[in-house]
Structure formats: structure tokens, C-alpha cells
TIBAVEX-182336 format. One record per atom (N, C-alpha, C): residue in one letter; atom name; x, y negated, z. Coordinates in steps of 0.02 Angstrom, whole numbers. Layout:
<pt 'A' 'CA' <X Y Z>>;
...
***
This chain:
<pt 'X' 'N' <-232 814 791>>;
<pt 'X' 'CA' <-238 856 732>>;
<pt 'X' 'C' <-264 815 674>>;
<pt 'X' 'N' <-226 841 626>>;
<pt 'X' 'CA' <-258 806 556>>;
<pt 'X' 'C' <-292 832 518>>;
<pt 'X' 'N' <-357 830 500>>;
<pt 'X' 'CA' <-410 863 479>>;
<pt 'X' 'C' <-416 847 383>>;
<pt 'X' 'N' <-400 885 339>>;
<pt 'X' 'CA' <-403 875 279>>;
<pt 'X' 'C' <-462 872 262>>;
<pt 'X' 'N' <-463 811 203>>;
<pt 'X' 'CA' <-546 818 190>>;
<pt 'X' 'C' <-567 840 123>>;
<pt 'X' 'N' <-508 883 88>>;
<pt 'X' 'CA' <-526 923 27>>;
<pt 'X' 'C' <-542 1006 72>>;
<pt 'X' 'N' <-511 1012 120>>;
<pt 'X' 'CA' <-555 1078 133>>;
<pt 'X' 'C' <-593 1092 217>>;
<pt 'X' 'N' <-580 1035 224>>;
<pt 'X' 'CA' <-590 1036 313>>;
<pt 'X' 'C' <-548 1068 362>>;
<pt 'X' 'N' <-501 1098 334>>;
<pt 'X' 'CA' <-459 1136 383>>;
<pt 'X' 'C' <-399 1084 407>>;
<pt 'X' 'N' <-389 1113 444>>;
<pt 'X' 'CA' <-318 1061 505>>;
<pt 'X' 'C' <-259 1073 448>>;
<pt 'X' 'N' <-219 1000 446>>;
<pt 'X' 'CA' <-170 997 403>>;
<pt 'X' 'C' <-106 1036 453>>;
<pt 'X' 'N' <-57 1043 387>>;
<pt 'X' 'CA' <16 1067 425>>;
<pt 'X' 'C' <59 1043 457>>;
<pt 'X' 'N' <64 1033 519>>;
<pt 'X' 'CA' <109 974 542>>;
<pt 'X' 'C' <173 1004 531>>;
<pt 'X' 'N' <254 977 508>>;
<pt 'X' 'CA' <322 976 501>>;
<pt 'X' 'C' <350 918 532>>;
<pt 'X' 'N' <413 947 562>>;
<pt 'X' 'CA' <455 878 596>>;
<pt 'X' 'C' <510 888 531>>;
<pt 'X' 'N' <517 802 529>>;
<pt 'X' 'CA' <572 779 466>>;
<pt 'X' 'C' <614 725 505>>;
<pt 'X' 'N' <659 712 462>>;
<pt 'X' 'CA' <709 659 503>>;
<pt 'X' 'C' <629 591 495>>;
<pt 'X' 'N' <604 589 465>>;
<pt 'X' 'CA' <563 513 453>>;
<pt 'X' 'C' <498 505 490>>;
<pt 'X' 'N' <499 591 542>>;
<pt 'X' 'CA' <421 597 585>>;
<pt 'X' 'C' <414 650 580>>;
<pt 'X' 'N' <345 649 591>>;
<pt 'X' 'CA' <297 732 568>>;
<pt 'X' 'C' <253 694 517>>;
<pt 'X' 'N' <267 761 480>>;
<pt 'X' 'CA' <224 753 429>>;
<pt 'X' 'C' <185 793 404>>;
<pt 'X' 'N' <110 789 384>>;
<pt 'X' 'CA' <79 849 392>>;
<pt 'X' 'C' <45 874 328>>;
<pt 'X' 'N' <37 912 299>>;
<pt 'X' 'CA' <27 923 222>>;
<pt 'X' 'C' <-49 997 218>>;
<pt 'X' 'N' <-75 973 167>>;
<pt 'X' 'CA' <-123 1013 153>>;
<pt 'X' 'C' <-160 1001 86>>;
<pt 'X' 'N' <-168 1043 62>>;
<pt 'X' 'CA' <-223 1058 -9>>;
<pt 'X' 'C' <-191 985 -56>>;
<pt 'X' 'N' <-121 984 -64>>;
<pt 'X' 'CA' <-84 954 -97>>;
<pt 'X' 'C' <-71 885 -88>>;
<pt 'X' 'N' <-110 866 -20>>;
<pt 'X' 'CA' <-116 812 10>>;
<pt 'X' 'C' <-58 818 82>>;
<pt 'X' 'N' <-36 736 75>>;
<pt 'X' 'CA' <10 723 144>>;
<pt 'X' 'C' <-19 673 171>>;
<pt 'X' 'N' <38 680 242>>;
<pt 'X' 'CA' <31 614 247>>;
<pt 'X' 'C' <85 610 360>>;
<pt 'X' 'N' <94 539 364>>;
<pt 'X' 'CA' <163 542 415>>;
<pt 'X' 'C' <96 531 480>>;
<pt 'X' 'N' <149 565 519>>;
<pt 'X' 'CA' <102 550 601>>;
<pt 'X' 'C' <56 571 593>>;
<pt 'X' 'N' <5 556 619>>;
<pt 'X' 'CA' <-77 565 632>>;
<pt 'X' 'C' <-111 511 575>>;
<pt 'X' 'N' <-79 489 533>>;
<pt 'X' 'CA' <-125 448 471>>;
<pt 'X' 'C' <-181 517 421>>;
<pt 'X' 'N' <-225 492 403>>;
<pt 'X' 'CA' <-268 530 355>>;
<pt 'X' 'C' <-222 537 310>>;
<pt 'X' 'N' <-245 602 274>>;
<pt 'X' 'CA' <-187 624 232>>;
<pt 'X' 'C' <-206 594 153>>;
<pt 'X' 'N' <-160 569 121>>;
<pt 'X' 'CA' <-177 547 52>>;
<pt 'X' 'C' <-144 568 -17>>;
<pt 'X' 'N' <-142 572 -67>>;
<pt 'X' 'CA' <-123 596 -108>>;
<pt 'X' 'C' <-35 570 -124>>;
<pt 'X' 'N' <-5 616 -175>>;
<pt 'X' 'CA' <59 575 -174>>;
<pt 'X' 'C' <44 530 -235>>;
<pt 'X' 'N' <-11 535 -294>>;
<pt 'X' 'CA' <-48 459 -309>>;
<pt 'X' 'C' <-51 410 -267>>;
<pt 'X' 'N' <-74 404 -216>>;
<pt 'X' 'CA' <-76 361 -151>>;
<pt 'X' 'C' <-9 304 -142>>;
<pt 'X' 'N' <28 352 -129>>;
<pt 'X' 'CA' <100 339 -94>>;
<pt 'X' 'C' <150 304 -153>>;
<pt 'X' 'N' <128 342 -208>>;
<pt 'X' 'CA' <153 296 -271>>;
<pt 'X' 'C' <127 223 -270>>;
<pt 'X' 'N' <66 220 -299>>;
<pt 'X' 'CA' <37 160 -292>>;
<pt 'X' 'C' <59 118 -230>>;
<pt 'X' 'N' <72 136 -169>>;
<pt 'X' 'CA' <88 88 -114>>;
<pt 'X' 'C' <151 86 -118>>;
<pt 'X' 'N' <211 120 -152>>;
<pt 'X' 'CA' <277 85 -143>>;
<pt 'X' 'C' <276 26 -212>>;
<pt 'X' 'N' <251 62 -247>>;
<pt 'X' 'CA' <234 4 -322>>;
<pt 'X' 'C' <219 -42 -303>>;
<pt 'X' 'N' <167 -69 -283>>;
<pt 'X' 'CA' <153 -121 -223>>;
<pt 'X' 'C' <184 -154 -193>>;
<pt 'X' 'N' <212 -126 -134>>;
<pt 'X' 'CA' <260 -156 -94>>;
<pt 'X' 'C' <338 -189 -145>>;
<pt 'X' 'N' <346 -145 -188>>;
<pt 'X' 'CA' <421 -175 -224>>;
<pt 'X' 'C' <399 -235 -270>>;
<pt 'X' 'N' <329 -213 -310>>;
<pt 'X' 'CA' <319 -286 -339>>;
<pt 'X' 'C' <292 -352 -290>>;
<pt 'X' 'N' <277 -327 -219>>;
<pt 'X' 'CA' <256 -384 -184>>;
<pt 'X' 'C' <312 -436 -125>>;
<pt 'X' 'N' <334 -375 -98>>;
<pt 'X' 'CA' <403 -405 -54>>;
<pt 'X' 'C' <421 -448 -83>>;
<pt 'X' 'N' <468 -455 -138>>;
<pt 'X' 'CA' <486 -494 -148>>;
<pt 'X' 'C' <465 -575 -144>>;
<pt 'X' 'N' <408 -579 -149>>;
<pt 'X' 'CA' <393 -645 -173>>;
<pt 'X' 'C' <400 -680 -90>>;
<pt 'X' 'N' <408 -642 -31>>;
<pt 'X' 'CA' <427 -682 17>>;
<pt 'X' 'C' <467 -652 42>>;
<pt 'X' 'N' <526 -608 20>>;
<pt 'X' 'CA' <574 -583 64>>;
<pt 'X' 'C' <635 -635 27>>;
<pt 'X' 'N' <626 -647 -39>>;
<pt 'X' 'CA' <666 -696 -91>>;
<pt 'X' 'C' <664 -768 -59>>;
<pt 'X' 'N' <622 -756 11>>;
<pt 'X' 'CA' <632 -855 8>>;
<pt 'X' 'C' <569 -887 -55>>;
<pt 'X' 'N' <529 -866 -84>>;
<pt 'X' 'CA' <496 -893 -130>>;
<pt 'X' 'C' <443 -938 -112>>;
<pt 'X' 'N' <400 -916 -58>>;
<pt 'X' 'CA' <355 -901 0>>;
<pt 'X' 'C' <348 -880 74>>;
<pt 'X' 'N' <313 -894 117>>;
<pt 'X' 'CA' <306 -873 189>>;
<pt 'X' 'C' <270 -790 189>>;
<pt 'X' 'N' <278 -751 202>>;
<pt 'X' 'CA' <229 -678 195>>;
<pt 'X' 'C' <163 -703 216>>;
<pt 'X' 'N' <133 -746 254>>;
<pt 'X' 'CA' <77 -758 241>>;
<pt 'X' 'C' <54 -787 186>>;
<pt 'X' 'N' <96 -831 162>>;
<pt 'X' 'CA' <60 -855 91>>;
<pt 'X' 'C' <49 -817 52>>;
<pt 'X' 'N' <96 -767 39>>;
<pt 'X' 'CA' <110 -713 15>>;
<pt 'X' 'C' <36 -671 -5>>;
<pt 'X' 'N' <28 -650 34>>;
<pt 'X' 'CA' <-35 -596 70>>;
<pt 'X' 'C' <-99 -651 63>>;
<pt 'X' 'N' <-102 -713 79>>;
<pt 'X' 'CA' <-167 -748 46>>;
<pt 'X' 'C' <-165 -749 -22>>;
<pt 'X' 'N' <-112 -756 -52>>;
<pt 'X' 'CA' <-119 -767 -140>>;
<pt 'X' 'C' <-145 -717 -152>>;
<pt 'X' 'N' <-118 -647 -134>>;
<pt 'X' 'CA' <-125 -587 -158>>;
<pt 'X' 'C' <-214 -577 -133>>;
<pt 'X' 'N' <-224 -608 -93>>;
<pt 'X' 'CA' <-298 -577 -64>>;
<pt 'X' 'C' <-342 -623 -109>>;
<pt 'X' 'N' <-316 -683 -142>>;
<pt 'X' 'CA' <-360 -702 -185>>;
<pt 'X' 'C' <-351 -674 -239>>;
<pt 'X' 'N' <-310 -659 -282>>;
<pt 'X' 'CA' <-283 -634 -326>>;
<pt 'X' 'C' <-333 -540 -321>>;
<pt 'X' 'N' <-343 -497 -290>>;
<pt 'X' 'CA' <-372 -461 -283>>;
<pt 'X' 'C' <-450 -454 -254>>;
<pt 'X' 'N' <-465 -529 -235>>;
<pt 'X' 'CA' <-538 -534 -231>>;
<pt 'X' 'C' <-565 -517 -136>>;
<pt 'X' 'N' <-521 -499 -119>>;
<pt 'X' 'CA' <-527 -463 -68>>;
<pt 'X' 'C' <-498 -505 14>>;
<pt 'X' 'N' <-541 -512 48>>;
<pt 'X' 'CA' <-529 -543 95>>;
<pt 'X' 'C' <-440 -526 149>>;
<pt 'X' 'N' <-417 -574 178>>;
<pt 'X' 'CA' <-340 -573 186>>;
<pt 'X' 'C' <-336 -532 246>>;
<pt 'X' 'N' <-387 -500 306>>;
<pt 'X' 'CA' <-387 -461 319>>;
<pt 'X' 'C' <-374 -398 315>>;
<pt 'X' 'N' <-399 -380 261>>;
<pt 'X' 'CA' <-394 -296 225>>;
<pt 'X' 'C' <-342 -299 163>>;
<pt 'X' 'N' <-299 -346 161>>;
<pt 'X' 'CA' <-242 -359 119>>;
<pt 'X' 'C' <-164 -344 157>>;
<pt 'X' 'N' <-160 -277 165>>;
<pt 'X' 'CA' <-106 -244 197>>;
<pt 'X' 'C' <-77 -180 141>>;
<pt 'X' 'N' <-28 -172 140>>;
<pt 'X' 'CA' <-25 -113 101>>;
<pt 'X' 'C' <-54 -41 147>>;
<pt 'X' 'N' <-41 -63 185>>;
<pt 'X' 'CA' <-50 10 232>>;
<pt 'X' 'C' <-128 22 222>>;
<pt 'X' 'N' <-162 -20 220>>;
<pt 'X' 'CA' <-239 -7 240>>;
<pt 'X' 'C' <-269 -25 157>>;
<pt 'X' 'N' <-224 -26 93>>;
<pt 'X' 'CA' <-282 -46 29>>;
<pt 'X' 'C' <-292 43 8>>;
<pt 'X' 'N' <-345 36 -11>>;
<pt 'X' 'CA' <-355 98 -64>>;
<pt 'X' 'C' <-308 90 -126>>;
<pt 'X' 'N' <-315 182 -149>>;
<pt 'X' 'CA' <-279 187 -204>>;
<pt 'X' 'C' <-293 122 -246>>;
<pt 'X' 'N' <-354 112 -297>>;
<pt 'X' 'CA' <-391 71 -339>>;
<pt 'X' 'C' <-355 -11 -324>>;
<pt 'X' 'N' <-346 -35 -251>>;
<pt 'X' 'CA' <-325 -104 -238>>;
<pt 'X' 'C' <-247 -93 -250>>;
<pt 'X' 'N' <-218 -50 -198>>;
<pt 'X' 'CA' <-139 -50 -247>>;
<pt 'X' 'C' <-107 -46 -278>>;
<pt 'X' 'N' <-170 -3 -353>>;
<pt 'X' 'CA' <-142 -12 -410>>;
<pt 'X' 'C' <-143 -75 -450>>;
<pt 'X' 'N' <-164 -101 -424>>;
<pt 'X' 'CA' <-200 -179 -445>>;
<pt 'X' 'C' <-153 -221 -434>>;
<pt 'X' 'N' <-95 -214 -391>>;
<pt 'X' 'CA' <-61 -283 -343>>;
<pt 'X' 'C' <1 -284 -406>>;
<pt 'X' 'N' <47 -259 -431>>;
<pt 'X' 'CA' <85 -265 -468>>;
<pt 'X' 'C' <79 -318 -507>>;
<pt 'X' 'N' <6 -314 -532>>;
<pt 'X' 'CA' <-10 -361 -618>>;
<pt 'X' 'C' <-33 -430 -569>>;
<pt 'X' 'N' <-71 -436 -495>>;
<pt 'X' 'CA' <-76 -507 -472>>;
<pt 'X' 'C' <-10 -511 -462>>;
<pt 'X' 'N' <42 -484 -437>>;
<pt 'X' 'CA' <78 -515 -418>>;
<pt 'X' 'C' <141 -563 -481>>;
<pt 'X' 'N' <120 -509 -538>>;
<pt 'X' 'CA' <146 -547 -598>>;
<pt 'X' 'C' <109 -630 -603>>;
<pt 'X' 'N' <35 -625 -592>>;
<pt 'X' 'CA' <0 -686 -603>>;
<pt 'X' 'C' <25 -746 -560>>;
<pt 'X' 'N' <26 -732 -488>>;
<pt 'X' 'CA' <57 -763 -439>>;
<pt 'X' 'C' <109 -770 -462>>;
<pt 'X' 'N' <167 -752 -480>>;
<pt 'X' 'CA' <231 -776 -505>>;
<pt 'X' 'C' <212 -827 -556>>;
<pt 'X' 'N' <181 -824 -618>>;
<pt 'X' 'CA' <165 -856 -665>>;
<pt 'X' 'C' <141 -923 -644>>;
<pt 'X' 'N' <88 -902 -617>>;
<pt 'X' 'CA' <83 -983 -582>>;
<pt 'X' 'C' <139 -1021 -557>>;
<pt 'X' 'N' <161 -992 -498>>;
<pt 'X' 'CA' <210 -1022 -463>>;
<pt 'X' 'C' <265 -1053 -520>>;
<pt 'X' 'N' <297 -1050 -553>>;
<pt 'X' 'CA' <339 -1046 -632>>;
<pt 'X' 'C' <299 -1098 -649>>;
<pt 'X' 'N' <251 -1130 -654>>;
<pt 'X' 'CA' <197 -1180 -688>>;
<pt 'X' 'C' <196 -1207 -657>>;
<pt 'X' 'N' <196 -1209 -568>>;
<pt 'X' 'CA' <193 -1244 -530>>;
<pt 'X' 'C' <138 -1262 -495>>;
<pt 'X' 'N' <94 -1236 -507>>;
<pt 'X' 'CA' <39 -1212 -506>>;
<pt 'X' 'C' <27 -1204 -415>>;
***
């Protein structure tokens, strides 16, 4: 059960072609994950489209990838996953990942 934490009550579970997904007090979220806002989910595809690239292009290895970015956000390369950043860190990754490009372009 997924327990909402704007009202404490058990979220709604629905089966979709993409899972279950369970919704409450305007909050979602897939499987058994804590439920998060669709702010949330924005910020993490924003993320992911400005970040993939830089190693799905051949530019980089995805680990390099994910260390630049973990310096670039201050934040150790551990907790540098999209799945696991807070809102606040994935709104953040877009503009490093512009920086990281920039460099790279310099040669840097």
C-alpha cells in the first residue's frame, strides 16, 4: 500500500498498460514508489532529455556522464540518479548539463 503524505490516507491503486499506478490528493506515482507531484515527473523527464544525450550520442561513457553531472550539481555520484534526485536537484540538471556541454566544446 501506498500511503500519501499530504493526507495519510492509502493512495488509489489503477492498472494501466505502463503498471499500477496509484494517485491521491493530486499526487501520483507507478508501482509501490512514494507518490510525487506531476512537478516531480516534469522536472525528471526534463532531466533525463537534457542529460541522455550526452552519453547515448557517443559523446561520453554514462558514467562519465553522471560524474560530471554529480560535480556539476555538488552532489556526490551516488545520489546522482534521476530516479532518486529531488524535485530542487532535477531542476538544476538541464543548465549543468548546458555547462558540461560548454566545456566539452572548449575542450575542457
Amino acid at each position: 500500500m501506498v500511503i500519501c503524505p499530504s493526507c495519510g490516507g492509502f493512495a488509489v491503486p489503477s492498472n494501466t498498460q505502463w503498471g499500477v499506478r496509484h494517485d491521491c490528493c493530486g499526487l501520483h506515482s507507478w508501482n509501490n514508489a512514494p507518490l510525487k507531484s506531476a512537478e516531480y515527473y516534469k522536472a525528471k523527464c526534463d532531466a533525463h532529455d537534457a542529460f541522455d544525450p550526452l552519453w547515448k550520442d557517443g559523446l561520453m561513457t554514462r558514467s562519465a556522464a553522471y560524474k560530471l553531472l554529480a560535480d556539476k550539481l555538488e552532489i556526490h555520484v551516488s545520489k546522482c540518479h534521476m530516479k532518486t534526485m529531488s524535485l530542487e536537484t532535477a531542476l538544476k540538471v538541464p543548465a549543468a548539463v548546458i555547462e558540461i556541454q560548454t566545456a566539452k566544446a572548449k575542450g575542457e
